[in-house]
DRENDO-1510 file (C-alpha; in Angstrom, 1 decimal, always signed):
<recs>
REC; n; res; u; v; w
REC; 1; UNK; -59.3; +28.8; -17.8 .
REC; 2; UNK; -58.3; +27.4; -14.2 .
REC; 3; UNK; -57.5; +31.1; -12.9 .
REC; 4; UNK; -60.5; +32.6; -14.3 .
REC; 5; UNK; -62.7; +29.8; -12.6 .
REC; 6; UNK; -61.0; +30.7; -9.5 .
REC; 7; UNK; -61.0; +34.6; -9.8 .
REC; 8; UNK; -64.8; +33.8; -10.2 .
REC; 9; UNK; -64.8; +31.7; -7.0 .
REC; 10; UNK; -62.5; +34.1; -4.9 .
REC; 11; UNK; -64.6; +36.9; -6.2 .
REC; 12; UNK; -68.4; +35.7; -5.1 .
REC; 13; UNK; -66.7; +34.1; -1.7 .
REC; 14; UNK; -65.1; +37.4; -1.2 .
REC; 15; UNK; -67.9; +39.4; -2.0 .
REC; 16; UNK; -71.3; +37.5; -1.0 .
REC; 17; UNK; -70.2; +34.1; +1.2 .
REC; 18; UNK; -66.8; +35.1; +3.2 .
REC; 19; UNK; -65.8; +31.8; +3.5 .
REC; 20; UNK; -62.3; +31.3; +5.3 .
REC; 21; UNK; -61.9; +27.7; +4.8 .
REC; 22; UNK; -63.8; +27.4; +0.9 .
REC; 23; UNK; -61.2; +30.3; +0.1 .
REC; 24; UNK; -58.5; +28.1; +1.5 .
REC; 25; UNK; -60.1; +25.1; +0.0 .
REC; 26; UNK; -60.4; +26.5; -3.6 .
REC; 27; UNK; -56.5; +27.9; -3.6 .
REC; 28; UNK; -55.4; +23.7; -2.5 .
REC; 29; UNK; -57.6; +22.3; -5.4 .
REC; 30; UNK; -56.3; +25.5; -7.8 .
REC; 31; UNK; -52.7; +24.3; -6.9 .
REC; 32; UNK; -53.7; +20.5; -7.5 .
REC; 33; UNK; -54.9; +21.3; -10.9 .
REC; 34; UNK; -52.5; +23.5; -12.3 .
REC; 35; UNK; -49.1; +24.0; -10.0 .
REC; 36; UNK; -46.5; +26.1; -11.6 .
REC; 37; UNK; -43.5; +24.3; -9.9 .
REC; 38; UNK; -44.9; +21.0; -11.4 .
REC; 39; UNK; -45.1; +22.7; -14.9 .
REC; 40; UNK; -41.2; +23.9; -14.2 .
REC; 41; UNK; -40.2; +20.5; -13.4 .
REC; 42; UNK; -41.8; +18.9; -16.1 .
REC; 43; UNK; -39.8; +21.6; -18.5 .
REC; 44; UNK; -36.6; +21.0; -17.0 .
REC; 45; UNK; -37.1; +17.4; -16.9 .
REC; 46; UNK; -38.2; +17.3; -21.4 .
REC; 47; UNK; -35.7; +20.0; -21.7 .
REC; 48; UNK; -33.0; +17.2; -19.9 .
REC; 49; UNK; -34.6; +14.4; -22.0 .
REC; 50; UNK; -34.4; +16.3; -24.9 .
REC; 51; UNK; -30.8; +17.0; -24.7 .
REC; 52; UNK; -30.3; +13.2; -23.9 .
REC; 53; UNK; -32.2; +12.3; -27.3 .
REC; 54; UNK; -29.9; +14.7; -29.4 .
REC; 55; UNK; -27.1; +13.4; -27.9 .
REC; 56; UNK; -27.6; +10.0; -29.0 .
REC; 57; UNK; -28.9; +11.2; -32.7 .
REC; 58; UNK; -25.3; +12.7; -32.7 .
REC; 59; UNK; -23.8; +9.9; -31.7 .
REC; 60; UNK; -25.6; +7.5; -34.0 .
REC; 61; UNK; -24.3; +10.5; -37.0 .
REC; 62; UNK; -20.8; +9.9; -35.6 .
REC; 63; UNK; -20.4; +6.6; -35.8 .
REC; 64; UNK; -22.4; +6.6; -39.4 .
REC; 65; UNK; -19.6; +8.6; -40.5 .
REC; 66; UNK; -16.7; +6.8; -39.3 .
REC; 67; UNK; -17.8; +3.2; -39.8 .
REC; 68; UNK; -20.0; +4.2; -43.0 .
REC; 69; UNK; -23.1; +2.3; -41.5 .
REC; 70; UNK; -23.9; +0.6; -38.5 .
REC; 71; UNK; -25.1; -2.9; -38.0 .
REC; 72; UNK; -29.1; -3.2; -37.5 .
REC; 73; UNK; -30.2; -2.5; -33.8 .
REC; 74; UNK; -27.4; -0.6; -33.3 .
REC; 75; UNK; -29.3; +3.0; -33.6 .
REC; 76; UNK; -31.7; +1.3; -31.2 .
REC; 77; UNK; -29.0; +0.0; -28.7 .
REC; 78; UNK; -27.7; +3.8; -28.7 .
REC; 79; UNK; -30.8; +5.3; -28.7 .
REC; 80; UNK; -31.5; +3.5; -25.3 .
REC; 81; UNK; -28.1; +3.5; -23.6 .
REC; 82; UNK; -27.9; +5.9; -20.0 .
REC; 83; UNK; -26.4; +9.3; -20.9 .
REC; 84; UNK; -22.8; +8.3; -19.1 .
REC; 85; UNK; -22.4; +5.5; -21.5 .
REC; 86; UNK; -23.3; +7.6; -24.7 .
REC; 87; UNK; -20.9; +10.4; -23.2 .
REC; 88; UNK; -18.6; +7.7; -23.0 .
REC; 89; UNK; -18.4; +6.2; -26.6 .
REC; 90; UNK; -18.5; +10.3; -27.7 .
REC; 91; UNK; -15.5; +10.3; -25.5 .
REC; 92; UNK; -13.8; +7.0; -26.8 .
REC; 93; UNK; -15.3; +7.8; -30.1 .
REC; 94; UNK; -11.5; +8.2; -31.7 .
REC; 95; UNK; -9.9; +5.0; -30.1 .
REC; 96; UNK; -12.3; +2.9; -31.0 .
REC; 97; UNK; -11.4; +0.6; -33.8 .
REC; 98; UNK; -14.5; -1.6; -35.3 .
REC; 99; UNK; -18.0; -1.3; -34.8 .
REC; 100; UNK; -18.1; -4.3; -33.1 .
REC; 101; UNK; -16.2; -3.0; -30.2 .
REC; 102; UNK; -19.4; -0.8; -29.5 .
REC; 103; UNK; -20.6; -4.1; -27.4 .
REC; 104; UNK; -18.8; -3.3; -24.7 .
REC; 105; UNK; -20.9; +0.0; -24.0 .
REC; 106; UNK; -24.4; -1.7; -24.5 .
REC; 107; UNK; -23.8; -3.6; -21.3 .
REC; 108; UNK; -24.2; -0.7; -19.6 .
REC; 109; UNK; -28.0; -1.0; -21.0 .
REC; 110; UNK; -28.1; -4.4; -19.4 .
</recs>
């Protein structure tokens, strides 16, 4: 809807007002409205987020499975740790013992 708006624009500037700096002028607020490297960013940055999010759910399945349930808040906890401390309980995943010991990586939430 936004390009055909300005098509519209550019088209009657171009063809009945030559207009340098409304030409200019339309392009900048064009841009501001819709801004292809912003909608790339904003992919990369869900596409990251995403990635994050089923890292955790993984995680969370992990642990389910090796300690048969985890206590409540845990899936929370894990849901909201920084990636480098859920890649390190994936890491640790086999040398650690007893749910409990997952308290150690929530301070990294802190």
């Amino acid at each position: 809807m936004l390009l055909a708006i300005q098509n519209l624009i550019e088209y009657l500037n171009r063809n009945f007002i030559k207009d340098e700096i409304l030409e200019n002028e339309l392009s900048r607020m064009t841009k501001t409205l819709y801004d292809p490297e912003v909608e790339k960013k904003g992919i990369e940055k869900g596409i990251a987020e995403g990635i994050e999010k089923g890292k955790a759910e993984l995680l969370i399945k992990l642990l389910i499975k090796k300690f048969k349930s985890l206590p409540d808040g845990y899936e929370n906890k894990i849901m909201n740790l920084p990636i480098n401390a859920i890649d390190r309980i994936g890491m640790d995943i086999f040398d650690i013992d007893s749910v409990e010991e997952l308290e150690e990586y929530f301070k990294f939430s802190e």
